[in-house]
C-alpha positions in Angstrom: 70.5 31.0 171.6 73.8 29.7 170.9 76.1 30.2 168.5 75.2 27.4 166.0 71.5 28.7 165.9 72.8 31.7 165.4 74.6 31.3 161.9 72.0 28.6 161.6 69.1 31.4 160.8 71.9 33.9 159.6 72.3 31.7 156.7 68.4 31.4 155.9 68.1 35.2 155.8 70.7 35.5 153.9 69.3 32.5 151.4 66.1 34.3 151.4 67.4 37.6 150.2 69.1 36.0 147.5 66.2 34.3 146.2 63.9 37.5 146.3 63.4 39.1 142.9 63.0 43.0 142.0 60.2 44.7 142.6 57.0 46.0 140.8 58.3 49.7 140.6 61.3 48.4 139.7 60.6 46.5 137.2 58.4 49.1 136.0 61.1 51.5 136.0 63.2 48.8 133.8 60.8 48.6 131.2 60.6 52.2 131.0 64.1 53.0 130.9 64.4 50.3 127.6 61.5 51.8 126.1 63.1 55.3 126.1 66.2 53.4 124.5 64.2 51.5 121.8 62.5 54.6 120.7 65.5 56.3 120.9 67.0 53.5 118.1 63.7 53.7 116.3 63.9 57.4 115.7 67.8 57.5 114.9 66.9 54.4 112.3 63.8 56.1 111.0 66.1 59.6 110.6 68.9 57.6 109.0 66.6 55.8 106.3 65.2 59.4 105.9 68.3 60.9 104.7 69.3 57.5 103.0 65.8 58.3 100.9 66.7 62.4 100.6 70.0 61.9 99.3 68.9 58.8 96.8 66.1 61.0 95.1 69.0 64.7 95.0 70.9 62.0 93.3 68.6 60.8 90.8 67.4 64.2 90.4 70.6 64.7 89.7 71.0 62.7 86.7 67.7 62.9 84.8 68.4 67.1 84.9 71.7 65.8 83.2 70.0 63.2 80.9 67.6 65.4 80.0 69.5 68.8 79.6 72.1 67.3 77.7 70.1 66.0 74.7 68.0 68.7 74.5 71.0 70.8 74.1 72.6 68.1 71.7 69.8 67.8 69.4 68.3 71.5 69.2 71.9 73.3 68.5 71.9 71.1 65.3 68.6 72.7 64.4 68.5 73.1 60.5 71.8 71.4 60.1 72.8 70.1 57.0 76.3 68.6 55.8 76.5 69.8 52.3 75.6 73.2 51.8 77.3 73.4 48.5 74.9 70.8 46.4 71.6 71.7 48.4 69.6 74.7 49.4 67.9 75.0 53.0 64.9 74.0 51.4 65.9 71.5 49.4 67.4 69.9 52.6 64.1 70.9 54.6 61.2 70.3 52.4 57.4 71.6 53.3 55.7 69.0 55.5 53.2 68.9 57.8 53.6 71.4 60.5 57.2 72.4 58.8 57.1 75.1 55.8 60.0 75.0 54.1 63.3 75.9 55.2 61.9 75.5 58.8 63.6 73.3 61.3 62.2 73.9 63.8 58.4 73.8 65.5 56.2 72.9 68.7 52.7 73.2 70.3 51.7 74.8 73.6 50.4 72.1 75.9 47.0 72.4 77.8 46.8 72.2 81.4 48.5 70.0 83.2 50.3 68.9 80.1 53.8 70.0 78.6 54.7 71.8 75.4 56.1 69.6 72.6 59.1 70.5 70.3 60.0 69.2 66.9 63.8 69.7 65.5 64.7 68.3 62.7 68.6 68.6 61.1 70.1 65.8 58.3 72.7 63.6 59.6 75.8 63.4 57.1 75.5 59.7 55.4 78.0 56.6 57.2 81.2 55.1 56.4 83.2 58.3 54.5 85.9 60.6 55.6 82.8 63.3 56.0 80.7 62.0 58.3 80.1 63.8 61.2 78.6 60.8 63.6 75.8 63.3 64.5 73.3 61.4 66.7 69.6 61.8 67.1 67.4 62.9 70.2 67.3 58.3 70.8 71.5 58.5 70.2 71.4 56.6 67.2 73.6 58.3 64.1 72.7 58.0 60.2 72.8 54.3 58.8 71.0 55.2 55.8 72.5 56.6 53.2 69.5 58.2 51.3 67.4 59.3 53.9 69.4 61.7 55.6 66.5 63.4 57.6 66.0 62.8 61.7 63.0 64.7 63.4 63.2 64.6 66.9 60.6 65.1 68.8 59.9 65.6 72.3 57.5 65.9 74.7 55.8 65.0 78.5 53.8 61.7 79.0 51.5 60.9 81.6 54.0 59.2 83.9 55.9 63.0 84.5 59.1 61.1 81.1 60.6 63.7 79.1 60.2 61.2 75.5 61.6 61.7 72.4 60.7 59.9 69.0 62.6 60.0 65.9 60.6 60.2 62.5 57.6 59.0 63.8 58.6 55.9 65.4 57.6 55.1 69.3 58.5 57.6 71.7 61.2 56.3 74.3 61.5 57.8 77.7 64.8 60.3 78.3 64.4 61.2 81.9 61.9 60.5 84.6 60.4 63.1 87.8 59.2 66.1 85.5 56.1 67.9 86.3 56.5 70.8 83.2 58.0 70.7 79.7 57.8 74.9 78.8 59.6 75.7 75.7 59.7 79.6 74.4 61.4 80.5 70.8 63.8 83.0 70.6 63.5 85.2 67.5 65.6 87.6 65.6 62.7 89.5 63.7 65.2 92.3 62.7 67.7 90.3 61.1 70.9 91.6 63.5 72.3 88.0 64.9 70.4 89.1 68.4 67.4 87.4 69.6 64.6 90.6 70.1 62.3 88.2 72.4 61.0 84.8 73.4 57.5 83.6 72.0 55.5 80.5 72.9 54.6 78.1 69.7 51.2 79.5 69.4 52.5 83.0 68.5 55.1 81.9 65.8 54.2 82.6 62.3 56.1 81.5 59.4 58.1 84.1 59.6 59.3 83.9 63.0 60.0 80.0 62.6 63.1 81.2 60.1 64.1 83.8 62.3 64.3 81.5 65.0 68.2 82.0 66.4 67.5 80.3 70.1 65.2 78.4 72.3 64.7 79.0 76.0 63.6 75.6 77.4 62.4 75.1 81.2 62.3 71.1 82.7 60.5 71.6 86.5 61.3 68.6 88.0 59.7 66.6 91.2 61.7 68.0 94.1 62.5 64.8 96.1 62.7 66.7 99.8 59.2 68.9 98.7 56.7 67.6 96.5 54.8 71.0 96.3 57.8 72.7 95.2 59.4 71.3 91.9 63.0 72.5 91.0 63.0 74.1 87.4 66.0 74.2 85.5 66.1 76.8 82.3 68.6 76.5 79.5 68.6 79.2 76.7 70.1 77.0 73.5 71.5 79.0 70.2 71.0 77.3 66.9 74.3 76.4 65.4 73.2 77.8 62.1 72.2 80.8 63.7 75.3 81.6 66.2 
């Protein structure tokens, strides 16, 4: 063979490797080497939107304990409040009506399973548009417009969509703060008459009595935990009734 046939079949053994394409194992190895990277991107996105979702709901959580907390506190220290004690009496400020005696500011019901407690506070907001008015606002954040009626009852209370509400002399309730799975609220009374609360009583043992010598009230909010729904974060706030401190 000379040397012509020589680099003649050199150069179709060459062109033949060129052409020829991976093989089965190969290629099988291929595919399994980009699978182990796809699921490796799938799990890091997957653990990424995870946390994304963790620290969205802690944040929210976040602000309805604030929302909520905060009125409660807002409205229930101005229990029995009333801005001129010099031309009225507590119970001429606080008349007898329907689950209030008179004098009383403050009452509530014990709710049945699965249901929260409900509290009613009610306090007169000084009347608009004079150098006295104290721009108190109500459990919805609205202050006094009316000059006659001076009265605001606040109520609040669960629904069935897990909203602490809150309506204001009977109008329709309006939702404060979302995620809450128990609405507990215990009454703090000073039965000796010493400016120190002697113990904490649900509604349904408060007398007539005890609503007067209400001084505090202990409320607890147990919210949805976001990260555990079969453990709910409870947050308890002891209040003291301005007109009590």
């Amino acid at each position: 063979m000379n040397r012509s046939s020589v680099l003649s079949l050199r150069r179709r053994l060459c062109s033949r490797c060129r052409q020829a394409g991976f093989t089965l194992l190969e290629t099988l190895i291929a595919l399994g080497i980009g699978l182990f990277l796809l699921g490796g991107i799938a799990l890091v996105m997957g653990l990424t939107r995870q946390n994304f979702n963790a620290q969205s709901g802690l944040s929210q959580l976040q602000d309805d304990q604030r929302i909520a907390v905060s009125m409660l506190v807002m409205v229930i220290e101005h229990a029995g409040f009333f801005p001129d004690p010099a031309a009225q009496t507590v119970a001429d400020a606080f008349p007898a009506i329907g689950a209030f005696g008179s004098g009383q500011s403050l009452t509530g019901t014990v709710g049945s399973a699965g249901a929260g407690d409900t509290l009613s506070v009610r306090f007169q907001q000084s009347p608009p548009g004079n150098a006295g008015s104290d721009f108190m606002l109500d459990c919805q954040g609205v202050s006094n417009t009316d000059a006659i009626n001076r009265n605001a009852l606040n109520v609040f209370g669960l629904n069935a969509a897990g909203e602490l509400t809150c309506s204001v002399n009977g109008n329709t309730a309006q939702p404060l703060a979302a995620g809450i799975s128990g609405f507990t609220v215990l009454y703090g009374v000073d039965s000796d008459n010493d400016s120190s609360v002697d113990q904490y009583l649900p509604a349904t043992s408060m007398t007539p009595q005890l609503w007067l010598a209400t001084g505090s009230v202990k409320v607890s909010l147990s919210f949805v935990n976001p990260l555990d729904a079969t453990k709910p974060i409870t947050v308890v706030r002891v209040i003291n009734l301005m007109n009590h401190s």
